[in-house]
N, CA and C atoms of all chains as a GROMACS GRO file, in nm:
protein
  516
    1UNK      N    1  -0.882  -0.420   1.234
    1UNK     CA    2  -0.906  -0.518   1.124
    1UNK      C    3  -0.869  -0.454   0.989
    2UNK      N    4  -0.742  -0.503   0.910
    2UNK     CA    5  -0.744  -0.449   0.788
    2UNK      C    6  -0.798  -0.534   0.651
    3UNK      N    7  -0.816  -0.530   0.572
    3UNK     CA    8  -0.882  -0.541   0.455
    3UNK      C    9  -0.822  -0.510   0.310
    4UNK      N   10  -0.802  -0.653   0.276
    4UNK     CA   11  -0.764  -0.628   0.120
    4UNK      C   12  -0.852  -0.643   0.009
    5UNK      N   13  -0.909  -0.553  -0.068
    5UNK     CA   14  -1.031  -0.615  -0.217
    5UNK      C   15  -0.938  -0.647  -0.342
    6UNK      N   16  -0.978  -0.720  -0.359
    6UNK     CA   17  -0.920  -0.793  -0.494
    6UNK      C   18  -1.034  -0.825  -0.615
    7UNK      N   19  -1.018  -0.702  -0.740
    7UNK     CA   20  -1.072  -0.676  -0.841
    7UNK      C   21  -1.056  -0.816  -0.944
    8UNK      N   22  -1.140  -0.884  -0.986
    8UNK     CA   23  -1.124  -0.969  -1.097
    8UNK      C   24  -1.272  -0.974  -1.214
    9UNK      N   25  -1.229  -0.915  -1.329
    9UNK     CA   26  -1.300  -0.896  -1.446
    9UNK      C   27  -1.248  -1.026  -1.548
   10UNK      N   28  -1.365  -1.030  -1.634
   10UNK     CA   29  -1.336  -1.108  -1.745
   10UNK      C   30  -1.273  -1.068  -1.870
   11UNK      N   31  -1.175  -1.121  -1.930
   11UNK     CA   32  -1.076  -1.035  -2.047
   11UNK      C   33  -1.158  -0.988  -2.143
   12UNK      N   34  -1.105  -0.939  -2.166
   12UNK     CA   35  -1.175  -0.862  -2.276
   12UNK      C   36  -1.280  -0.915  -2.397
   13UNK      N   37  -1.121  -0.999  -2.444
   13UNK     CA   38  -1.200  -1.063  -2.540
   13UNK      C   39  -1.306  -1.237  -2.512
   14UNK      N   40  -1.284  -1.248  -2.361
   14UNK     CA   41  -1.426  -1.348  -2.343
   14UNK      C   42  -1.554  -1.249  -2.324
   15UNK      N   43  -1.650  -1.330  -2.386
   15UNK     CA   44  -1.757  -1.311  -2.360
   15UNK      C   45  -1.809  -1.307  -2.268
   16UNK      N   46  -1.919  -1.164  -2.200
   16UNK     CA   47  -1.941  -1.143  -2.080
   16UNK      C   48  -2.096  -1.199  -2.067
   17UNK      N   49  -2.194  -1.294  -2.080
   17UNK     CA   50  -2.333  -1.319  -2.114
   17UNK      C   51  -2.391  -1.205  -1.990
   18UNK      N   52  -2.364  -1.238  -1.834
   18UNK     CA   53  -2.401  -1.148  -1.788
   18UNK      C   54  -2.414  -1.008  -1.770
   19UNK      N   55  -2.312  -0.949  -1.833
   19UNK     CA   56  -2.321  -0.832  -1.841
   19UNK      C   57  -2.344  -0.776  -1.981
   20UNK      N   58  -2.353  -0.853  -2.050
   20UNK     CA   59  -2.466  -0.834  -2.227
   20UNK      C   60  -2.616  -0.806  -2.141
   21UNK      N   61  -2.637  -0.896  -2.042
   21UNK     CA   62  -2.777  -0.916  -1.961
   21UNK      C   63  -2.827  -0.747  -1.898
   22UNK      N   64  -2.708  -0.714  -1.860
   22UNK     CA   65  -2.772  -0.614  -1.783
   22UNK      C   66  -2.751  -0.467  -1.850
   23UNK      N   67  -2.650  -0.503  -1.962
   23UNK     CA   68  -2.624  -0.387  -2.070
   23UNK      C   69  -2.768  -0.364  -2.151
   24UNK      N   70  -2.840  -0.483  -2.163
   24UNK     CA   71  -2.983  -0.473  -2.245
   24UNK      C   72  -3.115  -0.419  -2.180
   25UNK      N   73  -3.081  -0.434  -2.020
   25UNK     CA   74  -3.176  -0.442  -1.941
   25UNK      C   75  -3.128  -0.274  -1.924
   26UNK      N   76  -3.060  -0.221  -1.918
   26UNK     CA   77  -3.054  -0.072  -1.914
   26UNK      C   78  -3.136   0.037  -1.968
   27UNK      N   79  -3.145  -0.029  -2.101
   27UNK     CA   80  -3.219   0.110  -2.146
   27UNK      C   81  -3.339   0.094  -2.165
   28UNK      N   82  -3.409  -0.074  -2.072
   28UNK     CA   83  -3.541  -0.128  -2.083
   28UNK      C   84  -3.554   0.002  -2.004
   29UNK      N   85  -3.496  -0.009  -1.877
   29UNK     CA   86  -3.528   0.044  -1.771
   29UNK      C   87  -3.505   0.222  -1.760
   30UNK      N   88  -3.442   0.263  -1.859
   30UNK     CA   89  -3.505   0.455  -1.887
   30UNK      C   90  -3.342   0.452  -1.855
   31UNK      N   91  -3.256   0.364  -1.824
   31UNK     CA   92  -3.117   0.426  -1.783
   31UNK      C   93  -2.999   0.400  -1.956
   32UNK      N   94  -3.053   0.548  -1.999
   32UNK     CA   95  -2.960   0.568  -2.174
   32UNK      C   96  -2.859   0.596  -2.145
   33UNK      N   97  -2.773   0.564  -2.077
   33UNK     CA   98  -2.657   0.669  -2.061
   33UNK      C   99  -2.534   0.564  -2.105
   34UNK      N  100  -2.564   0.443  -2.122
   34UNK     CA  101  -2.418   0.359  -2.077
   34UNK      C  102  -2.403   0.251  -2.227
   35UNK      N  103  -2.304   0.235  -2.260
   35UNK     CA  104  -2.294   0.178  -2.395
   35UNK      C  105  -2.229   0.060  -2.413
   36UNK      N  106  -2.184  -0.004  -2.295
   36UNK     CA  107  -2.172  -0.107  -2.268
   36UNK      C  108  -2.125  -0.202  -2.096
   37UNK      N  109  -2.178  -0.283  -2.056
   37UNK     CA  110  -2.163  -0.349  -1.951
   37UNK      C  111  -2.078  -0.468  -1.918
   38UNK      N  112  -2.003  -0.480  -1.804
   38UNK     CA  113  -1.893  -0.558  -1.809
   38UNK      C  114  -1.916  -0.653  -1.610
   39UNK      N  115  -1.967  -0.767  -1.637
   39UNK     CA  116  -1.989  -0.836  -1.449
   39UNK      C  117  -1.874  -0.861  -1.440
   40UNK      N  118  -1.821  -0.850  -1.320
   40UNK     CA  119  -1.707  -0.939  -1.273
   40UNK      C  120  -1.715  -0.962  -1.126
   41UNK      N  121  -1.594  -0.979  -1.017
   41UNK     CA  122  -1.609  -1.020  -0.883
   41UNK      C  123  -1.517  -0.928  -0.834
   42UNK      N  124  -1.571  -0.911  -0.659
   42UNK     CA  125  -1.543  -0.851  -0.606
   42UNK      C  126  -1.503  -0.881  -0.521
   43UNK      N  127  -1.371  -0.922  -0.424
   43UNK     CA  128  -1.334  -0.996  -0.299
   43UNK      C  129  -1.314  -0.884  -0.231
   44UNK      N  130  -1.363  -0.933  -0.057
   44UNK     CA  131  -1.335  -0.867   0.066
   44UNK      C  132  -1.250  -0.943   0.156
   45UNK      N  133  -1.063  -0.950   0.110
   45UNK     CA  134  -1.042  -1.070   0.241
   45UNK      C  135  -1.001  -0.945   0.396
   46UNK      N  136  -1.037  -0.992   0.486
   46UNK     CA  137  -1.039  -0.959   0.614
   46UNK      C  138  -0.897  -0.995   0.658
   47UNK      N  139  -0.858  -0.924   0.724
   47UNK     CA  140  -0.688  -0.940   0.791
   47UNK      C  141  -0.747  -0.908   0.941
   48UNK      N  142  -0.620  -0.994   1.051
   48UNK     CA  143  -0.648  -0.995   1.221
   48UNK      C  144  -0.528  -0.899   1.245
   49UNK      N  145  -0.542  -0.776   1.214
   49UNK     CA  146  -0.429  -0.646   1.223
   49UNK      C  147  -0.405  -0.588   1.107
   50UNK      N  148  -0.317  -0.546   1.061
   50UNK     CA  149  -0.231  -0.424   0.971
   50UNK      C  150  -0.206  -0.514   0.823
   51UNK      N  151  -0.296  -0.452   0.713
   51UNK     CA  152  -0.227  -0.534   0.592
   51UNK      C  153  -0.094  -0.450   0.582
   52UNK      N  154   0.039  -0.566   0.616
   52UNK     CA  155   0.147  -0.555   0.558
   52UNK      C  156   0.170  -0.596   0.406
   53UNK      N  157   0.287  -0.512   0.414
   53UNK     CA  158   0.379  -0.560   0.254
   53UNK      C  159   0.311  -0.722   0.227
   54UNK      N  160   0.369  -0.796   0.301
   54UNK     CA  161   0.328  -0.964   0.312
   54UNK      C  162   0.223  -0.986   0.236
   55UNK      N  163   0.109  -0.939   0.356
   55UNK     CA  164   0.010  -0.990   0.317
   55UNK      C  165  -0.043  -0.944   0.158
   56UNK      N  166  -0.051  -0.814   0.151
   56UNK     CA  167  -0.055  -0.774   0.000
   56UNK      C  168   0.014  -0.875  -0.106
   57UNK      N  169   0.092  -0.908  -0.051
   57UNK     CA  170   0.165  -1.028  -0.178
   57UNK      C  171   0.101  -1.139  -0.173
   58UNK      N  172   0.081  -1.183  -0.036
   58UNK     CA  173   0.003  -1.310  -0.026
   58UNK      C  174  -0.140  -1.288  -0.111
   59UNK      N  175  -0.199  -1.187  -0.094
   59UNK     CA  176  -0.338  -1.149  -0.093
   59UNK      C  177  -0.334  -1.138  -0.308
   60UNK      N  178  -0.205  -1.087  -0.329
   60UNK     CA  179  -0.206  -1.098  -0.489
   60UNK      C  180  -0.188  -1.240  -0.521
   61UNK      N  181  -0.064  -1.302  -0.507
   61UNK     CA  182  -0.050  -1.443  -0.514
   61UNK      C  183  -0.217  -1.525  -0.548
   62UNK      N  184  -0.258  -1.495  -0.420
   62UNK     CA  185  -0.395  -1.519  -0.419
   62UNK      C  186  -0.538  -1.538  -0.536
   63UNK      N  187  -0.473  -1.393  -0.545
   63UNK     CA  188  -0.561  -1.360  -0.632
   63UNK      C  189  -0.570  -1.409  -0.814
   64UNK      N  190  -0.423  -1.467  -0.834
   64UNK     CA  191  -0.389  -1.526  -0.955
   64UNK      C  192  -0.419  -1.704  -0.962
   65UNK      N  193  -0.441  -1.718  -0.821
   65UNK     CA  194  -0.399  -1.896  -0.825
   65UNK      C  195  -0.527  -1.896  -0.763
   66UNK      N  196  -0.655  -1.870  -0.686
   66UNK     CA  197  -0.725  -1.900  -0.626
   66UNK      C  198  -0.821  -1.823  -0.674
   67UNK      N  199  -0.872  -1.669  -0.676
   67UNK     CA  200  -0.964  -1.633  -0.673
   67UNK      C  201  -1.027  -1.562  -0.791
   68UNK      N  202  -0.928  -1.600  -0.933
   68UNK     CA  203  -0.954  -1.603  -1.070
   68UNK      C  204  -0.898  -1.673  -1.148
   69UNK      N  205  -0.940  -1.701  -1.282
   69UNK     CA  206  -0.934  -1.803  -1.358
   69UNK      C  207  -0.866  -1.749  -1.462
   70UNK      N  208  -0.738  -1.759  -1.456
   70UNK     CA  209  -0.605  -1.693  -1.491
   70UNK      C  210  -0.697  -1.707  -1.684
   71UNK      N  211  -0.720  -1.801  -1.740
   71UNK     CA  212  -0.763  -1.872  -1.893
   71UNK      C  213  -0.879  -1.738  -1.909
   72UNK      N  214  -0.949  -1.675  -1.803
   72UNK     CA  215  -1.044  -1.605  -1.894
   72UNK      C  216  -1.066  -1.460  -1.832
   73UNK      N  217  -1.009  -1.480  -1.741
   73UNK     CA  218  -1.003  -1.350  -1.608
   73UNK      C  219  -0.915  -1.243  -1.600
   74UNK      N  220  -0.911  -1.184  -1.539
   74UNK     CA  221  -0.765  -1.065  -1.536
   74UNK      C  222  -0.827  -1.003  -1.412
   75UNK      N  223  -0.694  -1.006  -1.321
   75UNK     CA  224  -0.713  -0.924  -1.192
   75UNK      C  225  -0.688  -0.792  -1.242
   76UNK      N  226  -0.804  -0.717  -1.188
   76UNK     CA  227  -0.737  -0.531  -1.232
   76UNK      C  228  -0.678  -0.513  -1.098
   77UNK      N  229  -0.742  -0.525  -1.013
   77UNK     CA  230  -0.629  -0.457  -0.875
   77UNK      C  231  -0.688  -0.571  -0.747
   78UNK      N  232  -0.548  -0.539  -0.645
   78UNK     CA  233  -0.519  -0.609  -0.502
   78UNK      C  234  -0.500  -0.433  -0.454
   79UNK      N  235  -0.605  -0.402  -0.346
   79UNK     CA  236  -0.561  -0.279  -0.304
   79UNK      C  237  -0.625  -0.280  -0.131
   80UNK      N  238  -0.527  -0.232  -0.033
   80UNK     CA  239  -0.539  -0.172   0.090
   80UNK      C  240  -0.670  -0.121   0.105
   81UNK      N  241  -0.766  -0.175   0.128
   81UNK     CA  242  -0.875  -0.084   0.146
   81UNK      C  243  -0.960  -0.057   0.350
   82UNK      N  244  -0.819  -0.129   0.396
   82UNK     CA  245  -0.842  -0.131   0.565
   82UNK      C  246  -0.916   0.013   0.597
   83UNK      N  247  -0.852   0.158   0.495
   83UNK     CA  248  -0.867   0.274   0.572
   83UNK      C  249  -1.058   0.317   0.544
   84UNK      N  250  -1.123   0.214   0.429
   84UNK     CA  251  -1.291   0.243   0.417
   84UNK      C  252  -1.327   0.174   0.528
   85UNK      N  253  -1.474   0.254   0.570
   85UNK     CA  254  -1.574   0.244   0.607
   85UNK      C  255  -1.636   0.090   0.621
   86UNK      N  256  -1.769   0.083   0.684
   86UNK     CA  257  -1.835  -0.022   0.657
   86UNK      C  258  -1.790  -0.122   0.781
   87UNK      N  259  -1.379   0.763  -2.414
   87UNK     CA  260  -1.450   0.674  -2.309
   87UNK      C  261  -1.478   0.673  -2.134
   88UNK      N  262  -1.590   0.714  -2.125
   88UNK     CA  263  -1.579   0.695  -1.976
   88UNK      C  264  -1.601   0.585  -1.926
   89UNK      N  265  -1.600   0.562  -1.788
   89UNK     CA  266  -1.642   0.461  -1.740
   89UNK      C  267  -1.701   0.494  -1.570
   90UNK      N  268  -1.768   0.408  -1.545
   90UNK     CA  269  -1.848   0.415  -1.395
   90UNK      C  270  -1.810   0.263  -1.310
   91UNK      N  271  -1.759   0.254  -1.243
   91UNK     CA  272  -1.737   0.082  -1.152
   91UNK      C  273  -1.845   0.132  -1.031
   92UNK      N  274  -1.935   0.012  -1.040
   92UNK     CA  275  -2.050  -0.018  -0.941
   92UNK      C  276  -2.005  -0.127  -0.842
   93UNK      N  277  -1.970  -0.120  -0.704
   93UNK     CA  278  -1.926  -0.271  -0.644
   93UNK      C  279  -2.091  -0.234  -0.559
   94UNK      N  280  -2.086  -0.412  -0.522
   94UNK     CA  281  -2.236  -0.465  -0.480
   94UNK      C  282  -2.132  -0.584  -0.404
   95UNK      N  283  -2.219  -0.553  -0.263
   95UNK     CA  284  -2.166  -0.666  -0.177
   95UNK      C  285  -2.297  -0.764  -0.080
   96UNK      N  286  -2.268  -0.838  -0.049
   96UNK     CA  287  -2.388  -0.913   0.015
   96UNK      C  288  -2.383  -0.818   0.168
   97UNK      N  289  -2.536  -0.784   0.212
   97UNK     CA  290  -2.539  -0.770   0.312
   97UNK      C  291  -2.416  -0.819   0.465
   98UNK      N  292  -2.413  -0.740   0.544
   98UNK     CA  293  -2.244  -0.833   0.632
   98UNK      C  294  -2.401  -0.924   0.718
   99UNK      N  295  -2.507  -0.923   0.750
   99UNK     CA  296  -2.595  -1.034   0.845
   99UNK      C  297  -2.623  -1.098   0.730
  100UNK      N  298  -2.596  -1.142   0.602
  100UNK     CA  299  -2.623  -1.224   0.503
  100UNK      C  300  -2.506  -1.329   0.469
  101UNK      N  301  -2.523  -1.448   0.472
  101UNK     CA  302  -2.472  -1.612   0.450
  101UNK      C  303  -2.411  -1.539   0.324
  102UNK      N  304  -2.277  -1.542   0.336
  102UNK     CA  305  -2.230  -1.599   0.167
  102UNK      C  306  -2.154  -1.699   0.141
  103UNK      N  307  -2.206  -1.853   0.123
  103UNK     CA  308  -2.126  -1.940   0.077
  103UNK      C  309  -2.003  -1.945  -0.008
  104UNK      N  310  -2.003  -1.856  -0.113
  104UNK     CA  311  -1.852  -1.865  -0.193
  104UNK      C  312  -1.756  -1.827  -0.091
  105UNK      N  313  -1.783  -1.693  -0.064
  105UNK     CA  314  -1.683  -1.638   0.014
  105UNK      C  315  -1.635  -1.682   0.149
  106UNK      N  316  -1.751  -1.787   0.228
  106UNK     CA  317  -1.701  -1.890   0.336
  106UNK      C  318  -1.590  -1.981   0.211
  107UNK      N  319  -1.665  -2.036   0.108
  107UNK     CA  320  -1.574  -2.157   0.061
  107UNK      C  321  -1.395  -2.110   0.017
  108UNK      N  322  -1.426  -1.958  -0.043
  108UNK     CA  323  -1.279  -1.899  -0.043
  108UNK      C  324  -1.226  -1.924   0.059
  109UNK      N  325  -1.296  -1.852   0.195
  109UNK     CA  326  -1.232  -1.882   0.334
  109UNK      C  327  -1.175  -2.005   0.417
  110UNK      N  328  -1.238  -2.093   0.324
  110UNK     CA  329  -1.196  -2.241   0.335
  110UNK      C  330  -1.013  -2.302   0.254
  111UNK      N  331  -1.080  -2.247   0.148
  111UNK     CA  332  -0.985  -2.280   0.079
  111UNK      C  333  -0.825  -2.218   0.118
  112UNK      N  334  -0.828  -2.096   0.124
  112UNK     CA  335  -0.720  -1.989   0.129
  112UNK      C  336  -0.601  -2.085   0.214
  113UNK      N  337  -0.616  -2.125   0.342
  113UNK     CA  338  -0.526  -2.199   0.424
  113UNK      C  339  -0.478  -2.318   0.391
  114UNK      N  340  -0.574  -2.353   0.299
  114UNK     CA  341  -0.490  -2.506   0.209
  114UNK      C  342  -0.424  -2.500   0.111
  115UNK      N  343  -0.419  -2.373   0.084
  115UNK     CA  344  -0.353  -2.337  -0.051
  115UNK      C  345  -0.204  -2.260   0.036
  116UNK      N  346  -0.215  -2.233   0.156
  116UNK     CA  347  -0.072  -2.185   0.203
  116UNK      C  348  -0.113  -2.048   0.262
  117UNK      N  349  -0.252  -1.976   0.212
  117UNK     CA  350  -0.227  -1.857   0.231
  117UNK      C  351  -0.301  -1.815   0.365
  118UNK      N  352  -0.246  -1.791   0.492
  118UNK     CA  353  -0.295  -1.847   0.617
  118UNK      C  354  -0.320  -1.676   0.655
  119UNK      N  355  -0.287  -1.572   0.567
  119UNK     CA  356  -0.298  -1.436   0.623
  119UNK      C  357  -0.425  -1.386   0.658
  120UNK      N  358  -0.540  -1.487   0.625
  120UNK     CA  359  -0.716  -1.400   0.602
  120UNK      C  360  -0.824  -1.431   0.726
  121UNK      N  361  -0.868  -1.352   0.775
  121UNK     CA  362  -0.956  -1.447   0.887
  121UNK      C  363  -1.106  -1.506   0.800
  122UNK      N  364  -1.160  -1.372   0.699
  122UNK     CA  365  -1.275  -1.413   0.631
  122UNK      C  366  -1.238  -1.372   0.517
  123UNK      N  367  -1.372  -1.394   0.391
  123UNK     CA  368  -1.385  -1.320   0.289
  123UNK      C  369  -1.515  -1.336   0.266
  124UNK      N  370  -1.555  -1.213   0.171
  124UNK     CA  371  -1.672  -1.221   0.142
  124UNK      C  372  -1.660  -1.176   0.006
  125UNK      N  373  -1.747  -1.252  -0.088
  125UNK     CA  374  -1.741  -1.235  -0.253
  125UNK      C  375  -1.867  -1.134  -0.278
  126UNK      N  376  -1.890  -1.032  -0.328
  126UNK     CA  377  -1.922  -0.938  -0.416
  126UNK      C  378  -1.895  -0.935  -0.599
  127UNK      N  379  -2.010  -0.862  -0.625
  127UNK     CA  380  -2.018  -0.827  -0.791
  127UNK      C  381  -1.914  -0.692  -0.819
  128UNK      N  382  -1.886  -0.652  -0.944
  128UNK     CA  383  -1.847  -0.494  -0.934
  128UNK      C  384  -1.845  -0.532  -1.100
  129UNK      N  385  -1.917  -0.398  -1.102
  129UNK     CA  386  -1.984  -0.380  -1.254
  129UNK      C  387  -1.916  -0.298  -1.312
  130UNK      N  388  -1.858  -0.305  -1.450
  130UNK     CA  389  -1.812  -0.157  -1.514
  130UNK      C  390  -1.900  -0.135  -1.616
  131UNK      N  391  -1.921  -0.021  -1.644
  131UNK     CA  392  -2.012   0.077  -1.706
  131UNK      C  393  -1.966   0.180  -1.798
  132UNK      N  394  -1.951   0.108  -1.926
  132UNK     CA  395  -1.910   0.215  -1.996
  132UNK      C  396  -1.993   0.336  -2.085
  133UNK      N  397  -1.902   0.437  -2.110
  133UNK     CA  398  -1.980   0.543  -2.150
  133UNK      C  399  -1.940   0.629  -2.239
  134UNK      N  400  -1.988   0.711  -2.355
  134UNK     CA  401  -1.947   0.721  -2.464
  134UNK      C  402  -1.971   0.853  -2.454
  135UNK      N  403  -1.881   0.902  -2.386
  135UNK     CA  404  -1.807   1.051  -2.364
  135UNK      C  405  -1.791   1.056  -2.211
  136UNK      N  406  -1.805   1.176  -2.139
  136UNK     CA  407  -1.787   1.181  -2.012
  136UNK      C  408  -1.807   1.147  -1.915
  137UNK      N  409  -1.824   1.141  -1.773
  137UNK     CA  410  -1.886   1.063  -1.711
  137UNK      C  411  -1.939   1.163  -1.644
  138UNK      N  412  -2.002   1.265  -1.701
  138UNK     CA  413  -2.103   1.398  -1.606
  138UNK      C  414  -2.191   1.362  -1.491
  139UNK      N  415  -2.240   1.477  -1.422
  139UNK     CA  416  -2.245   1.432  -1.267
  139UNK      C  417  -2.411   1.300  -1.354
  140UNK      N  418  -2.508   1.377  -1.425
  140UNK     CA  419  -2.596   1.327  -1.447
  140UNK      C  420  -2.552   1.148  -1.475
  141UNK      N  421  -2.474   1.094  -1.585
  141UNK     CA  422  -2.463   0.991  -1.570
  141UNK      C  423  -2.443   0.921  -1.444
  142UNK      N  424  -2.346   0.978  -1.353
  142UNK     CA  425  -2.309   0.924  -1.208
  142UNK      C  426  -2.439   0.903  -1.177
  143UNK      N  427  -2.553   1.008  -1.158
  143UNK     CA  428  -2.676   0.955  -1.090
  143UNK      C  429  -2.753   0.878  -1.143
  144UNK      N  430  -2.757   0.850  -1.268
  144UNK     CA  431  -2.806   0.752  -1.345
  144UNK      C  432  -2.756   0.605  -1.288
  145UNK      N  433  -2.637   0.630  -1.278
  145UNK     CA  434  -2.534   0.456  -1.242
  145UNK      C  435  -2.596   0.449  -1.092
  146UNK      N  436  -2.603   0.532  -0.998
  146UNK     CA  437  -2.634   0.528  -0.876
  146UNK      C  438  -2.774   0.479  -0.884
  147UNK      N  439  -2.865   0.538  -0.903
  147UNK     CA  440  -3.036   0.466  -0.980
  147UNK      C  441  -3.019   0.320  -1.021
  148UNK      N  442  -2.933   0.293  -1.156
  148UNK     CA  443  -2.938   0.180  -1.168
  148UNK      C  444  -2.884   0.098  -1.093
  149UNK      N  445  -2.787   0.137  -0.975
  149UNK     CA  446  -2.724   0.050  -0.899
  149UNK      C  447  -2.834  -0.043  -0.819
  150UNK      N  448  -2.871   0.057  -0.752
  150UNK     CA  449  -2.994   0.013  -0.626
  150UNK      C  450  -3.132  -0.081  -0.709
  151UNK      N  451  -3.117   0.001  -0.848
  151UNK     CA  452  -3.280  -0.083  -0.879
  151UNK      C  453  -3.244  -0.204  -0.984
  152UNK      N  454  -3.107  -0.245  -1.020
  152UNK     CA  455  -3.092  -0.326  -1.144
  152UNK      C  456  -2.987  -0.415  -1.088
  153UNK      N  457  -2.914  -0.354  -1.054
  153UNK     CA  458  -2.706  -0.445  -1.064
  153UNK      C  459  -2.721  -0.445  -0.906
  154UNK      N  460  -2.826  -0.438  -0.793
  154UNK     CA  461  -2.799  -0.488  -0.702
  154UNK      C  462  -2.954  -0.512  -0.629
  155UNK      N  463  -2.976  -0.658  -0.588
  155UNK     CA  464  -3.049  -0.698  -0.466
  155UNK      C  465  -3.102  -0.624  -0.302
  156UNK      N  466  -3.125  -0.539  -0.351
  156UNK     CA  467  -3.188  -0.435  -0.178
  156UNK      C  468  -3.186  -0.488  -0.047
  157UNK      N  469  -3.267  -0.603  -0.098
  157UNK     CA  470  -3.277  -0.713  -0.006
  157UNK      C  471  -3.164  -0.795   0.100
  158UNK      N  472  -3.074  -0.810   0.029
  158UNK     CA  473  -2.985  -0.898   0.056
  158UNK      C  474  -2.802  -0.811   0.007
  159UNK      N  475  -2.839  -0.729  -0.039
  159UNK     CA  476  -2.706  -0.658  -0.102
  159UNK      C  477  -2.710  -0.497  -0.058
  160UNK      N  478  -2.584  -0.497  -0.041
  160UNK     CA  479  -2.518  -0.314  -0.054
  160UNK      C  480  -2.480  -0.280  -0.184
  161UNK      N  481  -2.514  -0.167  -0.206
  161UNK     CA  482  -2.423  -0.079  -0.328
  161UNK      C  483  -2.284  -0.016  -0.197
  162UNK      N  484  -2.186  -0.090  -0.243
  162UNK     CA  485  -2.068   0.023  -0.140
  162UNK      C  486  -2.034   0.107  -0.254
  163UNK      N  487  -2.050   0.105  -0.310
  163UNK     CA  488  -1.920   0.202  -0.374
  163UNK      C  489  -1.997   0.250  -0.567
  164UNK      N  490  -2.008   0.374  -0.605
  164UNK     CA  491  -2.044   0.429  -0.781
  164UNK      C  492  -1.924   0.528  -0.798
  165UNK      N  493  -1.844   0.479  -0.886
  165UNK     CA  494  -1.743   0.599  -0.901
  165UNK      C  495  -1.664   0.610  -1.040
  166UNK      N  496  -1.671   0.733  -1.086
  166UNK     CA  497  -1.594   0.762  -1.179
  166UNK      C  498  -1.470   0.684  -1.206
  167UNK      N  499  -1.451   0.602  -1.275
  167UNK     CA  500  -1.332   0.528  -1.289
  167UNK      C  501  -1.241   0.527  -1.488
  168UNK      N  502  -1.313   0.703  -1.465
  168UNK     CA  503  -1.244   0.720  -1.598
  168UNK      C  504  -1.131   0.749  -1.665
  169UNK      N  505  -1.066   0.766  -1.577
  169UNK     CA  506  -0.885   0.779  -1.530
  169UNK      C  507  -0.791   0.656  -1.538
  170UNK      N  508  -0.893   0.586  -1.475
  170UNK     CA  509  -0.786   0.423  -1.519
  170UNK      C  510  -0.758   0.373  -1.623
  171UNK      N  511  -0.660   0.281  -1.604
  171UNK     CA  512  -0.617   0.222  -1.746
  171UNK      C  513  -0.701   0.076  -1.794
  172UNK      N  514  -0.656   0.005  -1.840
  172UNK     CA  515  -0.710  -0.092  -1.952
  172UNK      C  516  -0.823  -0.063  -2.009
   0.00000   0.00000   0.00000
């Protein structure tokens, strides 16, 4: 079974409310270390064999027209991740 | 600037509706390569100098007790992601 994750964050310049949320909630919680917080999504698509060349394209394609919102989003990466764990 | 990326995934014996509805969608849209998917968070964490081992364990702490559900969620993955670009 191989496995492609596909990284999608919110641009820069939109506003992140959730991760303002948990940037505040940080140093409620004793954790000073971090100076700012950023949510975004995380896809796991599942492949029935070997991610090829193909599918990586399919799986980016994907990732621009289906599984982010091109107006406020930005895919950081489509990457092979068949060879992790889990 | 450093940075830390936290991914958080739903338990694999845990229902995730988006990521069935991705799984729905994907084949009507053309892209017939996926058997499943499953949608996850992934947090970036920025940091205002290095990303020393201490911060790492800090992000790891806050992973489990803040930016992810115990219950119902994995932390897969806390990692230095201070090398990358954007």
């Amino acid at each position: 079974m191989g496995r492609v994750v596909v990284d999608v964050m919110p641009k820069p310049e939109i506003l992140d409310p959730q991760g303002k949320a948990v940037a505040g909630a940080l140093p409620r919680l004793g954790f000073d270390g971090f100076v700012s917080v950023r949510q975004g999504k995380r896809f796991e698509l599942e492949v029935d064999g070997d991610v090829t060349p193909e599918i990586l394209a399919q799986a980016r394609e994907a990732a621009v027209t289906l599984l982010s919102n091109p107006v406020i989003e930005d895919v950081v990466a489509v990457t092979d991740a068949s060879g992790e764990g889990q």
